[in-house]
C-alpha positions in Angstrom: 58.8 -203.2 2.1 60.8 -204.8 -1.1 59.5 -203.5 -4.5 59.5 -206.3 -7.5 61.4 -204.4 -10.2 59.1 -205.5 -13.3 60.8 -204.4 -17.0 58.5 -203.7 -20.3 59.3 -203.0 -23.7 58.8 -199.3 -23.7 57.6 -198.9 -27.3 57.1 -201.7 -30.2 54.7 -205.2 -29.9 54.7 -205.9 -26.3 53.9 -202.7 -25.0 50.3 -202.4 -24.5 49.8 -205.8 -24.2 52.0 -205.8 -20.8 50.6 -203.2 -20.0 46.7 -204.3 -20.2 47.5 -207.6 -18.5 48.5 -205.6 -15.4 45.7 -204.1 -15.6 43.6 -206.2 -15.8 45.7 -208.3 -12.6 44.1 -204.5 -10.9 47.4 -203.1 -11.2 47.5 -199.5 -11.7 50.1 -197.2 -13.0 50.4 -193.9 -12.2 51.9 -192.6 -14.9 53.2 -193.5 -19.2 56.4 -194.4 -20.8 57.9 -191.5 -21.3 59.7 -192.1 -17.7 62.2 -194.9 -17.2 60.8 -195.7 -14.6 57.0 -195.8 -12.3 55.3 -196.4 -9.6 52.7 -198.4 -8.7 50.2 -197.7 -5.5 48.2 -200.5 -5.2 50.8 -203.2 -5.6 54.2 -204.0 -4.7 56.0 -203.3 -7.8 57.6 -200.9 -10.0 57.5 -200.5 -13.6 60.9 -200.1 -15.9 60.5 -199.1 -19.6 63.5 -200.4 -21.3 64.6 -200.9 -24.9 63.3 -204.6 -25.8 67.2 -206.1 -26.5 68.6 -205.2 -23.3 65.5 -206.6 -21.2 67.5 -210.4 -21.5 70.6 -208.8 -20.0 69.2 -206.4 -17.0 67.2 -209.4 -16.3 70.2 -211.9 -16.0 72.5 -209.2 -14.0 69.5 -208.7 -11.7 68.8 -204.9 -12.4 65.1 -206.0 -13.1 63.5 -208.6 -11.3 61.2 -209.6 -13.8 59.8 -209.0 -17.2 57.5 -209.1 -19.8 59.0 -210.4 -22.4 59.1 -212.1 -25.9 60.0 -216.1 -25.9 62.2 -215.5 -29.3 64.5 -212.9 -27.5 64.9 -215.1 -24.6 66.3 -218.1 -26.7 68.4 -215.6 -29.3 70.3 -214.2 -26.3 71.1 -217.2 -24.6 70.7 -215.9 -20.9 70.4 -217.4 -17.6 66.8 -216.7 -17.5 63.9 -218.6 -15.9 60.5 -218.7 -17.6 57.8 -218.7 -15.2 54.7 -218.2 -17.2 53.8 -217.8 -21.1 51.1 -214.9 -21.2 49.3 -216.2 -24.8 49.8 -212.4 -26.4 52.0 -211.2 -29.0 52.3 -214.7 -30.8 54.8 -215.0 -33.4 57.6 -217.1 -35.4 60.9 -217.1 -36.2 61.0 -218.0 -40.1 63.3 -218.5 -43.1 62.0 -216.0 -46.2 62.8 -216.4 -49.5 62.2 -214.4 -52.5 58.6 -215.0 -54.1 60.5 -216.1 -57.4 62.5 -219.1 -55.2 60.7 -222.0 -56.0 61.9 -224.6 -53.9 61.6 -224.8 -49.9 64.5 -227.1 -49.2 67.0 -226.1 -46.9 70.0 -227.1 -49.2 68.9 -223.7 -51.2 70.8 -221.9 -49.2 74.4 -224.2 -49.1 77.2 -221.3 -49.9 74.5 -218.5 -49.7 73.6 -215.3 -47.6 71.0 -214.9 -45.0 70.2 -211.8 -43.7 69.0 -211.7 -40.3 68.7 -210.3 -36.7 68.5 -213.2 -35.0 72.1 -215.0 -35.4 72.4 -217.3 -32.8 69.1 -218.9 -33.5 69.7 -218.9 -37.0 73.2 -220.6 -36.6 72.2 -223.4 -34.2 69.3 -224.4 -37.0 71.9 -224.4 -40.1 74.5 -226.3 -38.0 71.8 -229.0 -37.0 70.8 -229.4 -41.0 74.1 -229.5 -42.0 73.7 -226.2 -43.5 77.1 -223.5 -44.2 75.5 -220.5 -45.1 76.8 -217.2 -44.7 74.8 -215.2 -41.7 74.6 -211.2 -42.8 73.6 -209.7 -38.9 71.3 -206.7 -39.6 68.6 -204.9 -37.1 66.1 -203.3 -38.6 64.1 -203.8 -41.7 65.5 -207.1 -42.2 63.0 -208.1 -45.3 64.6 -205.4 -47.4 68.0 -207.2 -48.0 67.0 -209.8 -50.8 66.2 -206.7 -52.5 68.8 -204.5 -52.4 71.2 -207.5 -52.9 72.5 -207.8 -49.5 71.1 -211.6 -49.1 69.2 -214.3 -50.7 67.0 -214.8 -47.7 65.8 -214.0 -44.7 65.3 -214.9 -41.2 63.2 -212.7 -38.9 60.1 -212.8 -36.8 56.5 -213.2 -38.3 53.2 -212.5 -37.6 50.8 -212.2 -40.2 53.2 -212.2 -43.0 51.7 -209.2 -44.6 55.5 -207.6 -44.3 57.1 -211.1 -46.4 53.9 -210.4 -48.9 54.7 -206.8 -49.4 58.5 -207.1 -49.8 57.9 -210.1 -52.4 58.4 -212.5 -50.1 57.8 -216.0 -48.8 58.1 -217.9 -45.5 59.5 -221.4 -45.8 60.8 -222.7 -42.7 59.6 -221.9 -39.4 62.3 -222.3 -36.4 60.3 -221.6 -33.5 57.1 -220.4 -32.4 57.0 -217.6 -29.3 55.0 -215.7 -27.5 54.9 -213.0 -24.7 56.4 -214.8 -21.5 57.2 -213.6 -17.9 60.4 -214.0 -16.7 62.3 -213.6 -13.7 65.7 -213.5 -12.5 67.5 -215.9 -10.6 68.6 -213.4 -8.1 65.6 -213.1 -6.2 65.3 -212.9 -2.2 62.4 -214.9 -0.5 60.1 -211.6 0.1 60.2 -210.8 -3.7 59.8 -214.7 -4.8 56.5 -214.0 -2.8 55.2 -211.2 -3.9 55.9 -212.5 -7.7 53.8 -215.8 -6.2 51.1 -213.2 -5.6 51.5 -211.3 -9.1 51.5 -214.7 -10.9 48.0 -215.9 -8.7 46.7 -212.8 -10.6 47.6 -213.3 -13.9 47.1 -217.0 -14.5 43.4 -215.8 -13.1 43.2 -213.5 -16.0 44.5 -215.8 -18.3 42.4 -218.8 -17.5 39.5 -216.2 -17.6 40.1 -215.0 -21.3 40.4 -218.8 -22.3 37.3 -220.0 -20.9 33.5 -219.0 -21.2 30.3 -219.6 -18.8 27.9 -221.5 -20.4 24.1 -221.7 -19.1 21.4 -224.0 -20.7 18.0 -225.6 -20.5 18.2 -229.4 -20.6 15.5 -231.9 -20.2 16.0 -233.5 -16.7 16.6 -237.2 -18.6 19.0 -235.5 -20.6 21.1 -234.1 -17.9 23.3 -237.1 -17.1 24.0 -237.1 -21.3 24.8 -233.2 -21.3 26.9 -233.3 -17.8 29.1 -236.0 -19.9 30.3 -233.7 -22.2 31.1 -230.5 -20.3 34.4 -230.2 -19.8 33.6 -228.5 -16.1 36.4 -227.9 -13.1 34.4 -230.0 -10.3 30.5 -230.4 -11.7 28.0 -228.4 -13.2 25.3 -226.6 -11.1 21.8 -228.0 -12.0 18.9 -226.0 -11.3 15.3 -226.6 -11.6 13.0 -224.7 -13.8 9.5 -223.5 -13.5 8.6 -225.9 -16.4 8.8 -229.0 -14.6 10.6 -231.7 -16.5 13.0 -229.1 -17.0 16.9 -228.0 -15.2 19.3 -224.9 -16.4 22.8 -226.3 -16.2 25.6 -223.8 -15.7 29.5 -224.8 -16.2 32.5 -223.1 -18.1 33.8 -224.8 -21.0 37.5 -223.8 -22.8 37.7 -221.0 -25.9 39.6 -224.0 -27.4 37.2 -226.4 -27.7 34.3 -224.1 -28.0 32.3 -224.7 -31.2 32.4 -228.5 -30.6 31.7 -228.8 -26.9 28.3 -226.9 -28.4 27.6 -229.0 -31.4 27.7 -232.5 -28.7 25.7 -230.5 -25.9 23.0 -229.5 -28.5 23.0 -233.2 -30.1 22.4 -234.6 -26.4 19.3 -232.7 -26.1 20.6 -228.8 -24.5 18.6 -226.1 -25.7 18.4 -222.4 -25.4 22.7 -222.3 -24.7 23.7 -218.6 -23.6 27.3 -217.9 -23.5 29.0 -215.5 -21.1 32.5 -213.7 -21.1 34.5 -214.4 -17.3 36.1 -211.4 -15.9 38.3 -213.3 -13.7 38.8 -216.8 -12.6 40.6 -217.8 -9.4 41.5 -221.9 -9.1 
């Protein structure tokens, strides 16, 4: 039987993250990251640990079937790479930094000036599309230093929580795309693998739609239970149950993370009471 060949970053952001969605999916691995690659028992797969920059390439040449990968990487290395599902983990930007003391934001700053990055094809398709000629200074590694040492008078990089910016003095300006974890697959794949990543993908977007929504149970008076159905955002209907108190129904339904605090504030001003909130496990569509 055909193994899907699944690559993960085997140290840095992504790795435990990739790692916990496939467990969570119930898949299991049998061993850590100090191999290239695992095996898997319980599912069709194996596991490859490989350096995050080459994931775009093994991927394209069909080496790896899949991967776990950030969005950013993806578009910086240009590859002929589908994305089949963005995972919602390890959420980032690409940004334009500036030294602290730069007052201005506008792009013109940097007409005839150095930027230090390691992203250069991203960077250079932005500049061209403002009309900007800057120099690009390709670095890896500890890109936020150069302003300081005098290599560049800006950055571009990847940013998070922009603690790193704050500490090396400083401050995003532009951002040039937002990214997140994404799984990706090759377009070299045979029917039997295309269905067993069908079956991998079943699981995860299960997962996914289960960390994004919660189960909701409340008591509702029985002439308010047309008003409160009205504003659950449910998949089919809510369940309504009678309670012991007559006059009285416990409506159940699962409402989205996103929307969360104000689903609650409308359910409680049309007349739900005693609302009890539950984490989902799993959620299969």
């Amino acid at each position: 039987m055909s193994r899907l060949k699944i690559a993960i970053q085997k140290s840095g952001r992504l790795y435990e993250d990739s790692l916990q969605i496939l467990k969570d999916c119930g898949i299991f691995i049998n061993n850590g990251k100090d191999q290239l690659k695992v095996s898997v028992d319980n599912f069709p797969i194996e596991i490859m640990y490989l350096r995050n920059s080459d994931i775009p390439q093994y991927l394209e040449d069909g080496v790896v079937d899949i991967a776990i990968v950030g969005e950013n990487l993806l578009i910086e290395k240009q590859k002929n790479i589908e994305i089949v599902q963005k995972l919602g983990f390890s959420k980032c930007r690409v940004s334009i930094a500036v030294p602290k003391e730069v007052e201005t934001d506008n792009l013109n700053y940097f007409q005839a000036k150095k930027i230090a990055t390691s992203y250069p094809n991203t960077l250079k398709k932005f500049l061209e599309n403002n009309n900007i000629s800057a120099e690009i200074h390709v670095i890896s590694g500890s890109v936020e230093i150069a302003p300081n040492i005098g290599l560049a008078d800006g950055i571009c990089d990847i940013v998070s929580s922009g603690s790193t910016l704050f500490k090396n003095g400083l401050r995003e300006t532009v951002t040039l795309l937002t990214s997140e974890a994404v799984l990706a697959k090759t377009f070299n794949l045979d029917q039997e693998k295309e269905k067993i990543l069908d079956r991998l993908l079943f699981r995860i977007k299960a997962v996914l739609k289960a960390k994004n929504s919660k189960y909701i149970l409340m008591n509702v008076p029985d002439e308010k239970i047309a008003a409160v159905s009205a504003v659950l955002p449910v998949l089919k209907s809510p369940t309504v149950l009678p309670l012991a108190e007559k006059g009285w129904s416990s409506i159940h339904s699962v409402i989205d993370e996103e929307r969360f605090w104000e689903v609650i504030d409308e359910l409680k001003e049309n007349g739900a009471q005693d609302i009890l909130i539950i984490p989902i496990d799993k959620m299969v569509m």
